[in-house]
C-alpha positions, 0 to 999 in steps of 0.5 A, a space after each residue: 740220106 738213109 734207106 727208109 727216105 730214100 725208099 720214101 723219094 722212090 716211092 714219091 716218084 712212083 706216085 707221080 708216074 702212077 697218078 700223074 700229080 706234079 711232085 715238087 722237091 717241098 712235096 717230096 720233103 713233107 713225104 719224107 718227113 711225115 715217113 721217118 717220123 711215122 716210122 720212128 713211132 713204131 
């Protein structure tokens, strides 16, 4: 695991703390994925 997804895991669970939605590990998967590969385009 790098920096950035572990960024993206961090931020997930300060989502889920901040607007109280239940973050499954399959939702906080797809915010990783959708984060690396929004981050590779640049």
């Amino acid at each position: 695991m790098n920096l950035f997804s572990s960024f993206c895991l961090l931020d997930a669970a300060i989502n889920k703390r901040i607007v109280g939605q239940d973050y499954s590990i399959e939702n906080i998967r797809k915010k990783t994925e959708h984060g690396i590969n929004l981050h590779s385009k640049h």
